[in-house]
MARSE-469198 format. One line per 10 residues: number of its first residue (from 1); their letters; for each residue x, y, z of N, C-alpha, C. Coordinates in Angstrom, 1 decimal. Each point is the difference from the previous one (the first is absolute). Layout:
BEGIN
NUM = A = X,Y,Z,X,Y,Z,X,Y,Z | ...;
***
This chain:
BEGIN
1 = XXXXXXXXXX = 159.5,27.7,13.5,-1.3,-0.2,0.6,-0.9,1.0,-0.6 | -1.3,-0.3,-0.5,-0.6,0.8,-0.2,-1.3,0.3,0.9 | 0.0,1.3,-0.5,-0.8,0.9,1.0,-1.5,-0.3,0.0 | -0.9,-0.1,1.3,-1.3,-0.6,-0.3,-0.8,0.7,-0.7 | -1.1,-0.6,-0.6,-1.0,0.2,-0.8,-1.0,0.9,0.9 | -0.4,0.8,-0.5,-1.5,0.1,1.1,-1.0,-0.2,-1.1 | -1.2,-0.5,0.8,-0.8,-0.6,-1.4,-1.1,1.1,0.9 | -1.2,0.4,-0.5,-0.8,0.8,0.1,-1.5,-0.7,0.4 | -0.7,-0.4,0.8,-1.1,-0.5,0.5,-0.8,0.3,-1.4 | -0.6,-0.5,0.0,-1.3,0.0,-1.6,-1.1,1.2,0.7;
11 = XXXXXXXXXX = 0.0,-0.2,1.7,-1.1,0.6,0.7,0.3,1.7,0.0 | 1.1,0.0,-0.5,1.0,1.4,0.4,0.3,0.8,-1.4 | -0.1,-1.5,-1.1,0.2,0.8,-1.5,-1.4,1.0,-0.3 | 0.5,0.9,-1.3,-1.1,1.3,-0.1,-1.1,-1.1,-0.8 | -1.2,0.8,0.5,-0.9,-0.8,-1.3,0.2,0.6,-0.8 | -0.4,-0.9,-1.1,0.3,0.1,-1.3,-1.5,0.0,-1.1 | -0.8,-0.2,1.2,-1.6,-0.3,-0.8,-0.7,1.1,-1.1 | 1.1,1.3,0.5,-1.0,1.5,-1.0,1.3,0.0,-0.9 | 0.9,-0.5,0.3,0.9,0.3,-1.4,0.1,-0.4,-0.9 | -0.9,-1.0,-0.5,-0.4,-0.8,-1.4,-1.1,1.4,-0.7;
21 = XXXXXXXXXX = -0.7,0.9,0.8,-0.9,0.9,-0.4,0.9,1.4,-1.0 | 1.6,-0.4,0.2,0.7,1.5,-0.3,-0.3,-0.1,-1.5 | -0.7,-1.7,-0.4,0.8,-0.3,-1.7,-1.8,1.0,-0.1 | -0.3,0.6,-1.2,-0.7,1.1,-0.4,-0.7,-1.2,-0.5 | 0.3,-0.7,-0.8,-1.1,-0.6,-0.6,-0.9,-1.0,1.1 | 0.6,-0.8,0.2,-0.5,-0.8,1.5,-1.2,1.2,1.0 | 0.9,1.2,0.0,-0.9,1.1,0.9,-1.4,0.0,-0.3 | 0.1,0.5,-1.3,-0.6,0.3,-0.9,-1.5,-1.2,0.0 | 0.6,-1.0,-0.2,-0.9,-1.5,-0.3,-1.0,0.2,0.8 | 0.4,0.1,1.8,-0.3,-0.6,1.2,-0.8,1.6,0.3;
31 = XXXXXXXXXX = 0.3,1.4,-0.3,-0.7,1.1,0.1,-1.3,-0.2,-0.7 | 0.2,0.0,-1.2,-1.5,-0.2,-0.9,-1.0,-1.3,0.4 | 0.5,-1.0,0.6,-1.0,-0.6,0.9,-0.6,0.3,1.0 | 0.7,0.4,1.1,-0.2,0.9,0.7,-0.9,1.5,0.2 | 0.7,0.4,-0.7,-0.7,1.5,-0.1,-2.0,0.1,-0.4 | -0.6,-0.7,-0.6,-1.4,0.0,0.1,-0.4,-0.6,1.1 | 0.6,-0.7,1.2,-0.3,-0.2,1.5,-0.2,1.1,0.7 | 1.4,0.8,-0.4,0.2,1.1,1.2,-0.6,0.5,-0.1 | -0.3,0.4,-1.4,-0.6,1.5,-0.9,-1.8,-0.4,0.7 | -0.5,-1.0,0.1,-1.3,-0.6,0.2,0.0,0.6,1.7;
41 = XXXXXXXXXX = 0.5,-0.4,0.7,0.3,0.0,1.4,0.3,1.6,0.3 | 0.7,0.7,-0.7,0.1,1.8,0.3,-1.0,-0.1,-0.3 | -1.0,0.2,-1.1,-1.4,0.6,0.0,-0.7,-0.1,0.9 | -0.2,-1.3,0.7,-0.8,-0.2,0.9,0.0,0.7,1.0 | 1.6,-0.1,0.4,0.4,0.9,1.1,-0.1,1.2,0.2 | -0.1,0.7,-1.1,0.1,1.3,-0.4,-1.4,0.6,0.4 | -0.9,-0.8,-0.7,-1.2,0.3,-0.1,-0.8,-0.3,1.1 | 0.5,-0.9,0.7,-0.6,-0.1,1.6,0.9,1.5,0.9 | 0.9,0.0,0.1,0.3,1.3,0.3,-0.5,1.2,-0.2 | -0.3,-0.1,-1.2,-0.6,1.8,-0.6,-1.2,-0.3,0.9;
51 = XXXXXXXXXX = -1.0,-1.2,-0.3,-0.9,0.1,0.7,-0.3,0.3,1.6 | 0.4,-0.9,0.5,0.7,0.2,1.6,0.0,1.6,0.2 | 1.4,0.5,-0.5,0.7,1.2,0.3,-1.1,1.7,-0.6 | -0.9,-0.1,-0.9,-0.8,0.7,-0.4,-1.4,-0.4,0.3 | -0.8,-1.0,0.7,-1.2,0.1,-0.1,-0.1,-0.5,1.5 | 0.9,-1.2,0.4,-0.4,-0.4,1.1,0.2,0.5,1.5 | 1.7,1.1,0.1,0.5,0.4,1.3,-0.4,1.3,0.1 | -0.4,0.5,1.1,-0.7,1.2,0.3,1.0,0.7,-0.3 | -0.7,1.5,-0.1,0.0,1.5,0.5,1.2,0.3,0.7 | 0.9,0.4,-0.7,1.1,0.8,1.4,-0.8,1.0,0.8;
61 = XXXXXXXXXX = 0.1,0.2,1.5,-0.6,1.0,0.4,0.6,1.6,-0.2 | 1.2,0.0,-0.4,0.5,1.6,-0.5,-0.4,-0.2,-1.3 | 0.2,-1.2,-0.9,0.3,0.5,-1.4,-1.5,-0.4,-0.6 | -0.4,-0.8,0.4,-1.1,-0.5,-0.7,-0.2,-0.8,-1.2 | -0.6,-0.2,-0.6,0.2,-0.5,-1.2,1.2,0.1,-1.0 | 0.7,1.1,0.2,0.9,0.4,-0.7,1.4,-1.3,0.6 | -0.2,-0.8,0.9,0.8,-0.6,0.4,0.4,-1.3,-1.1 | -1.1,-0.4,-0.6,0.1,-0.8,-0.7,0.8,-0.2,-1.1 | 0.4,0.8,-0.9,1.2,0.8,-0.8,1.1,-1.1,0.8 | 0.1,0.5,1.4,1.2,-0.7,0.2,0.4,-1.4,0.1;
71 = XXXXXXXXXX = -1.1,-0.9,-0.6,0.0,-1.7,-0.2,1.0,0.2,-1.6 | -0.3,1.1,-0.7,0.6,-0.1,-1.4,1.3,0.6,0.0 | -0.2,1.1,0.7,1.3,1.1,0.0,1.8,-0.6,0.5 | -0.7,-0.6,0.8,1.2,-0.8,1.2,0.9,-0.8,-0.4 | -1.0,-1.3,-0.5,0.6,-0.7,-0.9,0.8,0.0,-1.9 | -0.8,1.2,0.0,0.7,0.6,-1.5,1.1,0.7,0.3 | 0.5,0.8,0.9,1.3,0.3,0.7,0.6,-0.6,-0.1 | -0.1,-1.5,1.3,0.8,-0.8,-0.1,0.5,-0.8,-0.7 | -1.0,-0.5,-1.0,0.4,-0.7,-1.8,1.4,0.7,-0.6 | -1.1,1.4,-0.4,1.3,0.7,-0.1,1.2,0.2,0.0;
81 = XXXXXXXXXX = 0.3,-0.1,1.5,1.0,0.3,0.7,1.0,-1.0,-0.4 | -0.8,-1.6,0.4,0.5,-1.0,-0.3,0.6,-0.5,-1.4 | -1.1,0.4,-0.7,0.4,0.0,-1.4,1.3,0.2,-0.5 | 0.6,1.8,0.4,1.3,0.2,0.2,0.6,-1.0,-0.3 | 0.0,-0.1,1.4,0.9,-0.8,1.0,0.5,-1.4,-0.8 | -1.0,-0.7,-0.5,0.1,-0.9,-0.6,0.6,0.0,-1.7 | 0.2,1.5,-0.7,0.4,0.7,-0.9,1.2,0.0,0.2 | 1.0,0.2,1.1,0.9,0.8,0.5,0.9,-1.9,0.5 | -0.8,-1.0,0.5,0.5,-1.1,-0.3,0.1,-0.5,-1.2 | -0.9,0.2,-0.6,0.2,-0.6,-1.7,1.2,0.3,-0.3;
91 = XXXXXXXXXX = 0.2,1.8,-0.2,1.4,0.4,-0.1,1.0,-0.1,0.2 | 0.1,-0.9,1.1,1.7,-0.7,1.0,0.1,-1.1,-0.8 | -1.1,-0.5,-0.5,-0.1,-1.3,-0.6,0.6,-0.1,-1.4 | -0.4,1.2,-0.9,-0.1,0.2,-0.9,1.3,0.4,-0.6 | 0.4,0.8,1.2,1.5,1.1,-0.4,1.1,-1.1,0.4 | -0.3,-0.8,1.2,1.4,-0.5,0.5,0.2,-1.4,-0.4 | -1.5,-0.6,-0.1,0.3,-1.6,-0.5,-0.8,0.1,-1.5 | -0.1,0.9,-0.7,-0.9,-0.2,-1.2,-0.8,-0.8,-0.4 | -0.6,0.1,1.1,-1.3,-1.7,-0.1,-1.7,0.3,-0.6 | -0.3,-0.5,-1.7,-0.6,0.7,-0.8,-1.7,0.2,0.9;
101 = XXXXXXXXXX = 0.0,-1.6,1.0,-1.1,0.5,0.6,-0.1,1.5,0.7 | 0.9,0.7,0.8,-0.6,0.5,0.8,-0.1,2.1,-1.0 | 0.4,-0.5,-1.6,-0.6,1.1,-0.6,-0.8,0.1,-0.3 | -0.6,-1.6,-0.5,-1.5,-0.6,0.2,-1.2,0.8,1.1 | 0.6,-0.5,0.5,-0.7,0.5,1.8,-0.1,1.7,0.2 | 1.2,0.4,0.0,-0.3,1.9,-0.8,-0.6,0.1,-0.8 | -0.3,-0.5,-0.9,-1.2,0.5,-0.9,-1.1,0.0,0.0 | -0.3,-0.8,0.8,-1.4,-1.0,0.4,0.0,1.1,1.2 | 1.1,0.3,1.1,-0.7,1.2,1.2,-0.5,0.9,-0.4 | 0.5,0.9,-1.1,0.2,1.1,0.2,-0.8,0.6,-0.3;
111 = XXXXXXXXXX = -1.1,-0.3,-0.8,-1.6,0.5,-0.4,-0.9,-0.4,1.3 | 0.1,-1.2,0.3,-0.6,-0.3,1.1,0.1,1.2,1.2 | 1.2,-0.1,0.8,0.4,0.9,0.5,-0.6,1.7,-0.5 | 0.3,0.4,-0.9,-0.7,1.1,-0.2,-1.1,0.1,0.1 | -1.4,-0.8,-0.6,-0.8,-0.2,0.3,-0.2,0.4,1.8 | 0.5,-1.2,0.7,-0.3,0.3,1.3,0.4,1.6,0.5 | 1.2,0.6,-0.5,0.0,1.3,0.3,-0.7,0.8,-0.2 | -0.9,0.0,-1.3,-0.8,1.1,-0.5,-0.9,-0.6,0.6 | -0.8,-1.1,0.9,-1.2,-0.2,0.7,0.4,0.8,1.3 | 1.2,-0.3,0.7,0.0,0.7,1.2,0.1,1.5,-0.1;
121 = XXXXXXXXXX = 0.5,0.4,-1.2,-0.5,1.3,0.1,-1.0,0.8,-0.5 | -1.1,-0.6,-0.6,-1.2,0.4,0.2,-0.7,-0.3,0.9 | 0.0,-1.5,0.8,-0.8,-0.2,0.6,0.3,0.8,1.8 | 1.4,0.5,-0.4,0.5,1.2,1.4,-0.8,1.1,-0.5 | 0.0,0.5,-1.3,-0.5,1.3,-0.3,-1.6,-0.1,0.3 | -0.7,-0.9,-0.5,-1.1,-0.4,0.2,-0.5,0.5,2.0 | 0.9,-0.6,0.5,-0.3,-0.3,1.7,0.4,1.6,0.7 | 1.0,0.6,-1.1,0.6,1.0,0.6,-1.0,1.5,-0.1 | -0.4,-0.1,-1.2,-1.2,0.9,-0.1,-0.7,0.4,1.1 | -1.0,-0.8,0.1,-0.8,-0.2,1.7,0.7,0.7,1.7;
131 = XXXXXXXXXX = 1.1,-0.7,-0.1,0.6,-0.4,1.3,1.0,1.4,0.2 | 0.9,0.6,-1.5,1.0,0.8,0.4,-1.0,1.4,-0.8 | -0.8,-0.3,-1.1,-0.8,1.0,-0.7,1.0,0.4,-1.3 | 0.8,-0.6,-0.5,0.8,0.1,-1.0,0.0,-1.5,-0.8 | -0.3,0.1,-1.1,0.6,-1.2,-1.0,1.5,-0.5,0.2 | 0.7,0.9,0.2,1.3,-0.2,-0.1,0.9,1.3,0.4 | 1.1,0.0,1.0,0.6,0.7,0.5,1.9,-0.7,-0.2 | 1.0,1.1,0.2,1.2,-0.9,-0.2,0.5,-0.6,1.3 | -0.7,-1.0,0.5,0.7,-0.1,1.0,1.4,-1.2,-0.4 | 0.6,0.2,1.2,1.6,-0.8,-0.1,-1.1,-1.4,-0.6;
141 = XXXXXXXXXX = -0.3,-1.1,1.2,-0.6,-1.3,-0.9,-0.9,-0.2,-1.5 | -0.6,1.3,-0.3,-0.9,0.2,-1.1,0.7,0.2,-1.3 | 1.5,0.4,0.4,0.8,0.7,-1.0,0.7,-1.5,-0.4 | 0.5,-0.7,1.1,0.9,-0.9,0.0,-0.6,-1.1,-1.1 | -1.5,-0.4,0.6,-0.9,-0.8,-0.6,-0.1,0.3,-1.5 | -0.1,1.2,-0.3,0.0,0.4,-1.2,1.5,-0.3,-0.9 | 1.1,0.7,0.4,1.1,-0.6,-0.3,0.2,-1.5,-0.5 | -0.5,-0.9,1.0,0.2,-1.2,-0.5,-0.9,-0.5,-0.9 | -1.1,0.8,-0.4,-0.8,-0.6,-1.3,1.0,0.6,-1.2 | 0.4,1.1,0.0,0.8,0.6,-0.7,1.2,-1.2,-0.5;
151 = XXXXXXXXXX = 0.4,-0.6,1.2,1.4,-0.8,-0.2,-0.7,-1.5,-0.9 | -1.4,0.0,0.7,-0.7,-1.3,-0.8,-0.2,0.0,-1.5 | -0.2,1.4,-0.3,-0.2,0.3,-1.7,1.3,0.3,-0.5 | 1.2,0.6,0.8,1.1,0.0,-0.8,0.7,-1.4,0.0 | -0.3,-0.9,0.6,0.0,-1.6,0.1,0.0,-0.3,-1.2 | -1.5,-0.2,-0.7,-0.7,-0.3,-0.7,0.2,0.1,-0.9 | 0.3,1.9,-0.6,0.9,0.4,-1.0,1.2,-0.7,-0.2 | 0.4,0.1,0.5,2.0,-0.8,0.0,0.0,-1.2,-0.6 | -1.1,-0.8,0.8,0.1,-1.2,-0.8,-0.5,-0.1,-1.3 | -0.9,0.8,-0.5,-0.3,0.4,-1.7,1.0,0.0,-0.5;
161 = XXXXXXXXXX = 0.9,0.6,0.3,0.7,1.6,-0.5,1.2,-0.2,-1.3 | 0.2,-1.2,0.2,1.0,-0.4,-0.4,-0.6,-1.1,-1.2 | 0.9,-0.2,-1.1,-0.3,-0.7,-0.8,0.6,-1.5,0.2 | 1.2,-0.3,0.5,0.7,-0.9,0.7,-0.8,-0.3,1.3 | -0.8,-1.2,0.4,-0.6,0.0,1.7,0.5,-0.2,1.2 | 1.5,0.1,-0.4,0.8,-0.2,1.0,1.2,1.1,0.3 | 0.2,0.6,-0.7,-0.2,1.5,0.1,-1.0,0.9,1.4 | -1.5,-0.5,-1.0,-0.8,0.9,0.8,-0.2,-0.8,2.1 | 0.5,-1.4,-0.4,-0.3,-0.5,1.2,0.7,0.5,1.2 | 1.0,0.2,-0.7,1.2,0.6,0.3,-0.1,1.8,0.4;
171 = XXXXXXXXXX = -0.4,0.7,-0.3,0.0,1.0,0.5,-1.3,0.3,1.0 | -1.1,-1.0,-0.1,-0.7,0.2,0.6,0.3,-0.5,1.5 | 1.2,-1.0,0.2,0.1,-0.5,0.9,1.1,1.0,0.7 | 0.5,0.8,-0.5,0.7,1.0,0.6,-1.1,0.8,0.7 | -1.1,0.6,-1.0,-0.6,0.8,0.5,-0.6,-0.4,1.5 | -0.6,-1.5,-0.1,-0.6,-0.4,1.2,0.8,-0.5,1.3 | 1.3,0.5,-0.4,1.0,-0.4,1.3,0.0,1.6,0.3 | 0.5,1.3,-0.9,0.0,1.1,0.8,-2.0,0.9,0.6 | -1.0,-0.7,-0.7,-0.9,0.2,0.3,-0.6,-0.9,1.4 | 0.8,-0.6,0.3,-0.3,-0.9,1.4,0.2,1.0,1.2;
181 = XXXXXXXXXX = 0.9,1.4,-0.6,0.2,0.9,2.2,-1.5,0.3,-0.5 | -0.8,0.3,-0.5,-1.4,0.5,0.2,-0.7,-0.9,1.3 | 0.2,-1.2,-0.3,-0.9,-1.2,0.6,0.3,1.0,2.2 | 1.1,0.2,0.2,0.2,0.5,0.9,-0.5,1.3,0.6 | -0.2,0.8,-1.0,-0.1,1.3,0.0,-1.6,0.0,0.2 | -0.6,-1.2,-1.3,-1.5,-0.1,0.6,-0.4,-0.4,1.6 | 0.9,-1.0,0.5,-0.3,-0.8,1.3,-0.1,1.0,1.0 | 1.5,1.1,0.1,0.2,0.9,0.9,-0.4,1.6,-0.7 | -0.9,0.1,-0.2,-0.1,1.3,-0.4,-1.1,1.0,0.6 | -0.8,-1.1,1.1,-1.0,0.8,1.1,1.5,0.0,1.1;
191 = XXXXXXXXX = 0.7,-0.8,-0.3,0.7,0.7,1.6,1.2,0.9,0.0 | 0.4,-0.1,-1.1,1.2,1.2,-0.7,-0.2,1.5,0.0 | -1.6,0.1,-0.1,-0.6,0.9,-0.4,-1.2,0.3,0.3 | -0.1,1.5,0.5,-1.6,0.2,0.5,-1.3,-0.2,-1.4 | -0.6,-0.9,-0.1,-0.4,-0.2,-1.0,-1.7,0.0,0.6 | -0.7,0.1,-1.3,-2.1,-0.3,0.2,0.1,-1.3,0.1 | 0.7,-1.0,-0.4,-0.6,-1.3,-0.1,0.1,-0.8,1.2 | -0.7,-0.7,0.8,0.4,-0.4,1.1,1.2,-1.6,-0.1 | 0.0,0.4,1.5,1.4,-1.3,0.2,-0.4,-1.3,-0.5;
***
């Protein structure tokens, strides 16, 4: 006698709708159509924001104008931050299933991401001036922040570095898996530590 079947409800099977996207070229196709939408639609957004966030919301009453910084500052952090983060997945991607998109996708972060790091750290130095009377001081998060631009340009390098590109894909994806405890170190590092920067 044989043993029953179980058959699997269709309502219960995984979707399958984003995994036609793993083939690169297909990605690829359906990105470059795309991408002058989005890229159209961030400007907008962007640029209604800066406006908003620098001309239209008042005056902090302690900080004053100097508040405004933090419409830029905040969000360049968290880019940042993210950026990583999204470096540090490429690299599980990259090291454990060798899937050519997501070294793609590291290379395409990793400037970007720096960028955003060297904005939040001017645009902190910029606010910090005023508020703390120093351009720049070591504090635990200022250090951390810095660090990870550091890990952004040794990124960057890596993937040069190598005359083989998968080689350099390859060690950069190391780098961005042991450069991911920063991401933590930035998050908790007003509370680890008596630090100037606030919570």
């Amino acid at each position: 006698m044989d043993a029953p079947v179980s058959v699997v409800p269709a309502a219960e099977a995984p979707p399958r709708s984003l995994h036609r996207f793993a083939n690169p070229g297909r990605f690829l196709r359906l990105s470059g159509r795309v991408l002058p939408w989005l890229a159209g639609v961030a400007l907008v957004l962007t640029l209604a924001g800066l406006y908003w966030g620098l001309f239209v919301s008042p005056a902090d009453w302690q900080q004053g104008d100097a508040v405004r910084i933090m419409y830029v500052h905040v969000p360049a952090a968290w880019l940042a931050s993210a950026g990583y983060f999204a470096l540090a997945v490429c690299a599980v991607l990259s090291l454990v299933w060798r899937h050519p998109l997501a070294d793609l996708a590291a290379a395409e972060i990793g400037p970007v991401g720096a960028g955003f790091a060297a904005l939040c750290l001017a645009t902190g130095s910029i606010w910090g001036k005023p508020m703390w009377g120093a351009w720049w001081v070591w504090d635990a998060r200022l250090t951390s922040v810095l660090v990870l631009f550091f890990l952004y340009l040794g990124h960057i390098a890596l993937i040069r570095a190598f005359d083989d590109p998968q080689r350099g894909y390859r060690a950069a994806a190391i780098l961005a898996l042991v450069g991911a405890v920063d991401l933590p170190v930035i998050k908790f590092s007003v509370d680890w530590w008596n630090t100037l920067h606030q919570q």
